[in-house]
C-alpha positions as CSV (number, residue, x, y, z in Angstrom):
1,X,9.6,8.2,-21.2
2,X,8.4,7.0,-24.1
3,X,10.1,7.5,-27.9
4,X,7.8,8.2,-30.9
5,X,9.0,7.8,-34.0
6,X,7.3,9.3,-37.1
7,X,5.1,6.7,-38.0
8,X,3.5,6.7,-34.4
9,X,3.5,10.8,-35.0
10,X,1.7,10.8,-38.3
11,X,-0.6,7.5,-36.9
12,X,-1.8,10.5,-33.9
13,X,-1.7,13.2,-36.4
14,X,-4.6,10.8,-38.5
15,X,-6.3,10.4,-35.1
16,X,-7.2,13.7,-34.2
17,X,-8.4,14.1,-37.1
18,X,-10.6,11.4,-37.4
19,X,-11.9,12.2,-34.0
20,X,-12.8,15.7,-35.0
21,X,-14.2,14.7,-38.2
22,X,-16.6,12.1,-37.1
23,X,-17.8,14.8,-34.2
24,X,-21.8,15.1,-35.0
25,X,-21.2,12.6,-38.2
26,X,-21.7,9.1,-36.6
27,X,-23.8,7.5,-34.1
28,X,-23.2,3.6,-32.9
29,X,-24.9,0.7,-34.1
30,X,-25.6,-2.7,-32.5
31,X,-22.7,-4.1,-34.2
32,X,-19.8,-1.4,-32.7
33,X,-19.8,-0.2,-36.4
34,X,-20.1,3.9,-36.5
35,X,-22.7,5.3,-39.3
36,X,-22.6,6.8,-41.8
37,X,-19.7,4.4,-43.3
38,X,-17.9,7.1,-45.9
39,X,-18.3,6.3,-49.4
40,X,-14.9,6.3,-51.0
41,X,-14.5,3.4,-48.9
42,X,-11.9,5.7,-46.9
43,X,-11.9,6.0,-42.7
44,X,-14.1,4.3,-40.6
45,X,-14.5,3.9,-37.0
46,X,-15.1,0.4,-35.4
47,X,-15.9,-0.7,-31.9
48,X,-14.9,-4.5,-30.3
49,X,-15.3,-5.8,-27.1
50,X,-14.3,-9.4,-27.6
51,X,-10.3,-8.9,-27.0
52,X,-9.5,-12.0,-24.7
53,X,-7.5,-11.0,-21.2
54,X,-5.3,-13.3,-19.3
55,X,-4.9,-12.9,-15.6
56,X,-3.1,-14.4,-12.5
57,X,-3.0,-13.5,-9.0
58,X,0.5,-12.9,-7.7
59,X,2.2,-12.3,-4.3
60,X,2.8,-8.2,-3.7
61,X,6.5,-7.2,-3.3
62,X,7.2,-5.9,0.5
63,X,7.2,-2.1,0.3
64,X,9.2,0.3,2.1
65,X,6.5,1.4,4.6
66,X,9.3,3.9,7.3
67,X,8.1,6.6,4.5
68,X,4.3,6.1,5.4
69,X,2.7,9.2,6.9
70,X,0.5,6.6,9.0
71,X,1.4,3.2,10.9
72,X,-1.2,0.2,11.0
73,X,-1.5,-1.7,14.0
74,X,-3.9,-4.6,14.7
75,X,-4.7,-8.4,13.6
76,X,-7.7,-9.0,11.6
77,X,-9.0,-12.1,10.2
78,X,-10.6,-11.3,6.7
79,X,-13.2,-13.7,5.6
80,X,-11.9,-14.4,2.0
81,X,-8.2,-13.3,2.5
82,X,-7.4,-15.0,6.4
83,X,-5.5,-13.1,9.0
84,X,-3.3,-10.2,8.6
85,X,-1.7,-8.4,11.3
86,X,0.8,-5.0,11.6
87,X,3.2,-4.0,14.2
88,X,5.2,-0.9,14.5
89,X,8.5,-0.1,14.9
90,X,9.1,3.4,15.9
91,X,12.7,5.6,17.6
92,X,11.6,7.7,20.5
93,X,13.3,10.9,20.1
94,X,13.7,14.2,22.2
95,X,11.1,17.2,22.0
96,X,14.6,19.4,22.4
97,X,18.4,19.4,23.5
98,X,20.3,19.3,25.7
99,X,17.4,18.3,28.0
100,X,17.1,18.6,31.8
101,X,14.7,17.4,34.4
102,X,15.9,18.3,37.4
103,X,18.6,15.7,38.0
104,X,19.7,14.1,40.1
105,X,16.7,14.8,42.4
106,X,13.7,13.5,39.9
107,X,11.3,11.4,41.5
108,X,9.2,9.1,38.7
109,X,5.8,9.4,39.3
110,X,4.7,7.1,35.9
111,X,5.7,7.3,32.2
112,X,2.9,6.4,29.3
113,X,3.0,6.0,25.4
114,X,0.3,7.9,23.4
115,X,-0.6,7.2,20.0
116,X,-3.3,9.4,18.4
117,X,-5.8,7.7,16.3
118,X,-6.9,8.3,12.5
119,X,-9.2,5.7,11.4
120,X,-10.2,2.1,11.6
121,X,-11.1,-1.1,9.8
122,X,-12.8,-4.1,10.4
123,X,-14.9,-4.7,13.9
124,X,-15.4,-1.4,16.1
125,X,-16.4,-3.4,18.7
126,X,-13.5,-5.9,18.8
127,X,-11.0,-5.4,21.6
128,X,-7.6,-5.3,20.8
129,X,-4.6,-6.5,23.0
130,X,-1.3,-4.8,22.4
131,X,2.0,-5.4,23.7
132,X,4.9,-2.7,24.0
133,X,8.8,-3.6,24.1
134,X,11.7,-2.3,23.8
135,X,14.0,-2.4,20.7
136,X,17.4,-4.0,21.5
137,X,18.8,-2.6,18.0
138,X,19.1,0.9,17.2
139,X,17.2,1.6,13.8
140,X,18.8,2.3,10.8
141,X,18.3,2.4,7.2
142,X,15.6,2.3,5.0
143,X,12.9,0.0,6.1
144,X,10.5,-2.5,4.5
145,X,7.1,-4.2,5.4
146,X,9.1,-7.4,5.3
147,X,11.6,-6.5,7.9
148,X,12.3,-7.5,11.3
149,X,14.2,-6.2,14.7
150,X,15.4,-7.3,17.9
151,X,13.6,-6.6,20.9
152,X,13.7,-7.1,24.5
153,X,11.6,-10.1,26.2
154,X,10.0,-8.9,28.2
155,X,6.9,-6.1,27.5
156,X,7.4,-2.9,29.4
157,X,3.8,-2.1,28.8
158,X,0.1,-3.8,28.1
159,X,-3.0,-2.6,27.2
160,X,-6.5,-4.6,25.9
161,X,-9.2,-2.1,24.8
162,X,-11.7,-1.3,22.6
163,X,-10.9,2.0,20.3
164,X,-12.7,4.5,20.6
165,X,-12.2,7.2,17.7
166,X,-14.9,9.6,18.4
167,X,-14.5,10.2,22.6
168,X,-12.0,13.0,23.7
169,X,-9.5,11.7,26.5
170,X,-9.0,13.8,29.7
171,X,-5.7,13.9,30.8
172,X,-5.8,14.4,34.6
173,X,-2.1,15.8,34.6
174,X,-3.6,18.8,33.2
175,X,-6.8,18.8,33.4
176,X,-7.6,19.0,29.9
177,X,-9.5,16.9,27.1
178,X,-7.6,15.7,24.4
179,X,-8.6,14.4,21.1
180,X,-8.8,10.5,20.6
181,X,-5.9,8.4,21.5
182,X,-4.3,5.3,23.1
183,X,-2.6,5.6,26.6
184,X,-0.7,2.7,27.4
185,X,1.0,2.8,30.9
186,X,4.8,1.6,30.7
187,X,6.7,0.1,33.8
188,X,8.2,2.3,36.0
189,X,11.5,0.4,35.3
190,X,11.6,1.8,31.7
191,X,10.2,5.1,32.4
192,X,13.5,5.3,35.5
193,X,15.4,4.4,33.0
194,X,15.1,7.4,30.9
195,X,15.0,9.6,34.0
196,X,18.6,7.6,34.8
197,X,19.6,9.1,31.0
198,X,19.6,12.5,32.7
199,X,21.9,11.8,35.5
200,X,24.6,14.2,36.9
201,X,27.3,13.4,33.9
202,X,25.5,11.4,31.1
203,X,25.6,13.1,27.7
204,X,22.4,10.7,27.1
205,X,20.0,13.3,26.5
206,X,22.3,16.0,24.9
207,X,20.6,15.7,21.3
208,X,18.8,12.8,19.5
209,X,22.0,10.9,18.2
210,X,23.0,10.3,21.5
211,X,19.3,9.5,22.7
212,X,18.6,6.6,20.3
213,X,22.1,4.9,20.8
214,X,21.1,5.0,24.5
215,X,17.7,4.0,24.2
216,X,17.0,2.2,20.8
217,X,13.0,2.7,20.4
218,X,9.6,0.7,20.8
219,X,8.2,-2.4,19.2
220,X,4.3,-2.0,19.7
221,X,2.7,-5.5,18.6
222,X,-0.8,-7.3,19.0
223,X,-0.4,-10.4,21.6
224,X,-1.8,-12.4,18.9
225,X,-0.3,-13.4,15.4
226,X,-2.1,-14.6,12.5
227,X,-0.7,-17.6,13.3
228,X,-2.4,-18.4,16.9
229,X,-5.5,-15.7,16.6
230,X,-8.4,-16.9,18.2
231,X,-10.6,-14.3,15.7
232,X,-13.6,-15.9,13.6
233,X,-13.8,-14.7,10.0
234,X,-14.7,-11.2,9.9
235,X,-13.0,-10.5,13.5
236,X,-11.0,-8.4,14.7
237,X,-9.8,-4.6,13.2
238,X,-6.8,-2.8,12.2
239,X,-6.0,0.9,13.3
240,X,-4.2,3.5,11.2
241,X,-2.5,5.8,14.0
242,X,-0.9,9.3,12.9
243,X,2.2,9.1,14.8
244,X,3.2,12.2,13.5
245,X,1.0,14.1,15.9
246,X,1.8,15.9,18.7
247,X,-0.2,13.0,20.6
248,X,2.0,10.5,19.8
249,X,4.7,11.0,23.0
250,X,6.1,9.3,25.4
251,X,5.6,11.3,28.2
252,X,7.2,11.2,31.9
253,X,5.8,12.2,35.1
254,X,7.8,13.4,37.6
255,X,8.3,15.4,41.1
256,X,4.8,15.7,41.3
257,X,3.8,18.4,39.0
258,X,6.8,17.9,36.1
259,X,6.5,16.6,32.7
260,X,8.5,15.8,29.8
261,X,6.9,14.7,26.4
262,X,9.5,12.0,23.9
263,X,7.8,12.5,20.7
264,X,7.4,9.8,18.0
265,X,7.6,12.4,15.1
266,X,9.0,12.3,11.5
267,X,12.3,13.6,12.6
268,X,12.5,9.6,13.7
269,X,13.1,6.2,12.2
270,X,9.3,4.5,12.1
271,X,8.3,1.3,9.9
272,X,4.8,-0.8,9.8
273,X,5.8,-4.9,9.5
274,X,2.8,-6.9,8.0
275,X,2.0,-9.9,7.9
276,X,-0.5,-12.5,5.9
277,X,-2.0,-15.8,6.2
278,X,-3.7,-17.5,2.9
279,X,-3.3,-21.0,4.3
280,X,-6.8,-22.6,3.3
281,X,-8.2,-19.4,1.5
282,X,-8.8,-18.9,-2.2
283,X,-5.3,-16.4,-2.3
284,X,-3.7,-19.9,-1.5
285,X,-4.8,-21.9,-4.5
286,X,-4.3,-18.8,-6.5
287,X,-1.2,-18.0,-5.5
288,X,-0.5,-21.9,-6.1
289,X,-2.1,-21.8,-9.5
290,X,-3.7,-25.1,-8.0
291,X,-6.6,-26.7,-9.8
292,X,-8.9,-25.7,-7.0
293,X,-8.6,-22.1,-7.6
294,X,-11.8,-20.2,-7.9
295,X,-10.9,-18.7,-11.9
296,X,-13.7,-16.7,-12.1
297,X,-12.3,-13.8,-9.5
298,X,-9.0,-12.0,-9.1
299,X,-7.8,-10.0,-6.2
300,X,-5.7,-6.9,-5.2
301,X,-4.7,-5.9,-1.6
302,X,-3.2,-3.6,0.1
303,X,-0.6,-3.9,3.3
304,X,1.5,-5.6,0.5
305,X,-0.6,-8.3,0.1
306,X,-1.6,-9.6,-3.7
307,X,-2.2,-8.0,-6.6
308,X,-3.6,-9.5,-10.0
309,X,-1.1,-9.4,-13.6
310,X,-3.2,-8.9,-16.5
311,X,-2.3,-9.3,-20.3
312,X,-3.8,-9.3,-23.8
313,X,-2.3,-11.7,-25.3
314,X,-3.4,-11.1,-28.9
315,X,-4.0,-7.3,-29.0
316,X,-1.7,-7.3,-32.3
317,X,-4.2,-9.1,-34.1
318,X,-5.6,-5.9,-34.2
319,X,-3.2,-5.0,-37.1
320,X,-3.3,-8.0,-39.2
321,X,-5.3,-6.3,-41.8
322,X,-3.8,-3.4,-41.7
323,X,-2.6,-0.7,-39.8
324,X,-5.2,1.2,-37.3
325,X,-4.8,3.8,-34.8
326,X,-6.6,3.5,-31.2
327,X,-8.9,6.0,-30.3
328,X,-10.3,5.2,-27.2
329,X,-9.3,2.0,-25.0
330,X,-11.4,1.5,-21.7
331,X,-10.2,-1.2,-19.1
332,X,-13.4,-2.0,-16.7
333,X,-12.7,-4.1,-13.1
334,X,-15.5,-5.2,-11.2
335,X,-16.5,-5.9,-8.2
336,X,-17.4,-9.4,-8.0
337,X,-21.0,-9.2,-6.1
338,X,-21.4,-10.1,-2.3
339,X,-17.2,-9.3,-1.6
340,X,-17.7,-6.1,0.0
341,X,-18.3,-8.4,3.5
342,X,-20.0,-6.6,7.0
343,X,-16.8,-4.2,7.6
344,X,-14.9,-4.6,4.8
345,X,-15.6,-1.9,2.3
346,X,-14.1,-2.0,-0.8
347,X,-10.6,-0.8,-2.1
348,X,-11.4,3.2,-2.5
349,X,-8.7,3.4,-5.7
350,X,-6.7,1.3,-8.1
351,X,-3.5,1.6,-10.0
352,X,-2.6,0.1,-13.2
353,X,0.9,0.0,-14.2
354,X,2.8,-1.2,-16.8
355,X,5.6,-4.0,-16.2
356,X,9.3,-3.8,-18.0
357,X,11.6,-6.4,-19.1
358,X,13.0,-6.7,-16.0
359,X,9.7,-7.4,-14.4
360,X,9.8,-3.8,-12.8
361,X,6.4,-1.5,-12.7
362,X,6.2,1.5,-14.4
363,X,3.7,4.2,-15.3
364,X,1.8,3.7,-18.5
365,X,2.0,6.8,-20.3
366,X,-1.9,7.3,-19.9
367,X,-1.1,7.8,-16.5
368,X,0.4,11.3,-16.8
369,X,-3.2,12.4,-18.6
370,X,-5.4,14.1,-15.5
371,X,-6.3,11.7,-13.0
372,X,-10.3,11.9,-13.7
373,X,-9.3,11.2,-17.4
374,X,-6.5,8.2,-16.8
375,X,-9.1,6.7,-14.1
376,X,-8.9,4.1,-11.3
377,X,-11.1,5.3,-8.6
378,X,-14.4,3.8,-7.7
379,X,-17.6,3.7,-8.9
380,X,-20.2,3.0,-6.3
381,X,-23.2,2.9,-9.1
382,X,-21.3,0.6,-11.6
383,X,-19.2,-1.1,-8.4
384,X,-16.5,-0.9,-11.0
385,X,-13.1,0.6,-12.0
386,X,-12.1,2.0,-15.3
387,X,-8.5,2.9,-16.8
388,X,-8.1,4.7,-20.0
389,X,-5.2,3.2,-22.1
390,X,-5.0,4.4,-25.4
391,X,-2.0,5.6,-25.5
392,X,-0.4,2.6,-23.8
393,X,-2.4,0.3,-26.5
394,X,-1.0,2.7,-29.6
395,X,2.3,1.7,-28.2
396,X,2.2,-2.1,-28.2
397,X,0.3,-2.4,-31.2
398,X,3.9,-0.6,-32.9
399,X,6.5,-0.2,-30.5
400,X,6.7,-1.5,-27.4
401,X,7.1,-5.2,-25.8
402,X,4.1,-6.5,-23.9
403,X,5.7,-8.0,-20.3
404,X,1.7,-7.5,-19.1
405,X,0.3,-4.8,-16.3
406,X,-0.5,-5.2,-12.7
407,X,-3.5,-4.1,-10.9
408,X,-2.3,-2.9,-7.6
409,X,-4.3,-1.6,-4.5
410,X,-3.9,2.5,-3.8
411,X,-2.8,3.3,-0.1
412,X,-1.1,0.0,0.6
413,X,0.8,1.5,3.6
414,X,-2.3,3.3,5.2
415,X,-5.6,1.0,4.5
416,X,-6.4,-2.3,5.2
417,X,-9.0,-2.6,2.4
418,X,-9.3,-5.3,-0.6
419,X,-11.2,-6.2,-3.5
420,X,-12.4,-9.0,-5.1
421,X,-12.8,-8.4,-8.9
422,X,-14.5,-11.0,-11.5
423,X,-11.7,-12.5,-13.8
424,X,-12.2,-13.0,-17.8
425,X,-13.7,-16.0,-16.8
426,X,-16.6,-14.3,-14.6
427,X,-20.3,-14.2,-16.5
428,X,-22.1,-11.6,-14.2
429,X,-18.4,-9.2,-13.3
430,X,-16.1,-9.9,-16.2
431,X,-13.3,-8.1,-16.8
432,X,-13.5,-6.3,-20.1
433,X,-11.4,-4.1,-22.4
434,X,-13.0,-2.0,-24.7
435,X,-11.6,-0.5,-28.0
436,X,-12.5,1.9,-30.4
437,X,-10.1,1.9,-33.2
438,X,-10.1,3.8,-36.8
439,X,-8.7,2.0,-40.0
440,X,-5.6,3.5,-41.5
């Protein structure tokens, strides 16, 4: 939280009522100058646009993506930002306790992972390849995009398709159509394996801390990386599955006419791993600061990808005839023209947050204003952005250090989207900060 001190009180205090003084009074002129000008020579209210802005693409922090309430699976090959891909991670844990099937005279019929679907970017006609395996190391912890875990070698289960998000699924078992999802048919070796856990004598099955010690969860990958995929540009897709649903199971057939449903829930460990590729993209040279960087755009992504810092370097040059308060500060991101690509719609929301001493984000305190007033969402006439940040500005005109902002994509655990904005450099998209300020 932010400390005011009287000045900064008394500097609001002249604000509101400037504001409410000049209601009716004023109108703009070419020159960002309000009219009429008051004749004692007293307050007046000005308008610039000419503020310069410094900007540089960084690298996103991993983010801790087991908290997600969806999972992203799939490679795709972006045509500015190269290949990215998402795996999942995910304990299998019991629908109940102390669970029994029958033992020891359960015949396995087959045993199949479901995963119910939510959305889906990039191609809809791409097939996708998935591999399942099984984890060799029990989850634990809190768990980041970044992170890795052991697996077996060998896949217990395959599947190449096409998604299909609209077509309901009939289940023969029951007879009954289901809404969308993936059915992936796992060996019979795994699935006797968890009828084994319910042998005369194991405790394997007796509640969910003794289930995951016995059977660790699943690793559900694409067969391709972003470092061997055979995708063009603007190939391939990326699936957000709700594996909180009561479709997400693994379910076992057995004795003919039994079943038993594993469930993949939010009483379990789950986690998305991404993964990028810049290597001969713009992102690279940017994230390189090489010469052969395109200046003139700046990006933000989302699956932990990049994100753009921005500064105003000489914002206290507003004060260096005086003392002024802020009345209204608007920050405006575009969309640099043509980005949007054939499937890749643009980012749906932005954040801008402030960045501490210790190079940690925080909220500016605009932020806490009502989201339609602090801003950030997208504007489909203006293809724009815009962030309020008066507040924010009052600050480090008086009080506060300026370590610079980030623009960061909204949703970064759920979407695959990314934008392309023009830089300060940009003629037609130019990133802009506008200020209306009253004299003191």
């Amino acid at each position: 939280m932010q400390n005011y001190n009287l000045t900064t009180l008394l500097q609001k205090a002249t604000l509101a009522f400037a504001v409410l003084f000049l209601i009716g009074l004023v109108s703009c002129k070419k020159d960002g100058e309000l009219s009429p000008d008051f004749d004692d020579g007293g307050l007046a209210v000005s308008f610039v646009d000419t503020f310069s802005i410094s900007t540089q693409v960084v690298e996103e922090d991993s983010l801790r993506s087991d908290l997600s309430i969806r999972n992203l699976l799939g490679l795709y090959n972006d045509p500015i930002f190269g290949p990215v891909s998402s795996s999942i991670y995910s304990e299998v844990v019991l629908s109940g306790v102390d669970v029994d099937l029958n033992s020891p005279i359960s015949t396995l019929d087959s045993v199949v992972l479901t995963l119910a679907y939510n959305s889906l970017h990039g191609d809809t006609a791409a097939q996708m390849d998935i591999s399942v395996y099984e984890l060799s190391s029990q989850l634990d912890g809190d768990y980041f995009s970044n992170m890795y875990n052991p697996f077996m070698p060998s896949a217990i289960g395959t599947l190449s398709f096409v998604p299909n998000l609209t077509d309901s699924v009939n289940v023969g078992f029951d007879g009954l159509n289901k809404a969308p999802h993936i059915r992936v048919k796992l060996s019979n070796t795994f699935g006797q394996k968890l009828i084994n856990a319910d042998a005369q004598g194991s405790n394997d099955m007796k509640d969910n801390e003794t289930f995951t010690a016995f059977m660790h969860g699943l690793y559900i990958t694409t067969n391709d990386s972003v470092d061997n995929t055979s995708f063009s540009a603007g190939q391939g897709s990326m699936l957000s599955l709700d594996l909180n649903s009561s479709l997400s199971t693994v379910t076992i057939y057995y004795n003919d006419t039994s079943k038993y449903d594993f469930t993949i829930s939010s009483s379990g460990i789950k986690y998305s791993r991404y993964k990028h590729k810049y290597d001969g993209t713009d992102i690279e040279a940017h994230l390189a600061n090489s010469a052969l960087k395109d200046s003139t755009v700046i990006y933000a992504s989302t699956m932990a990808g990049v994100k753009t810092k921005i500064d105003f370097p000489h914002i206290r040059n507003l004060i260096s005839n005086g003392n002024v308060v802020i009345n209204k500060a608007e920050l405006v991101v575009t969309l640099e023209n043509g980005t949007e690509g054939l499937f890749d719609d643009p980012l749906e929301s932005i954040s801008l947050v402030g960045i501490d001493e210790n190079g940690d984000d925080f909220f500016l305190p605009d932020a806490f204003e009502p989201l339609d007033f602090f801003g950030g969402d997208y504007d489909e006439t203006t293809k724009s952005y815009s962030f309020n940040i008066a507040r924010h500005l009052n600050d480090l005109l008086y009080n506060t250090p300026s370590y610079g902002m980030y623009i960061v994509a909204n949703g970064s655990s759920i979407r695959a989207n990314r934008s392309v904005f023009g830089s300060e450099k940009n003629t037609t998209s130019k990133i802009k900060l506008n200020i209306t300020y009253s004299k003191l």
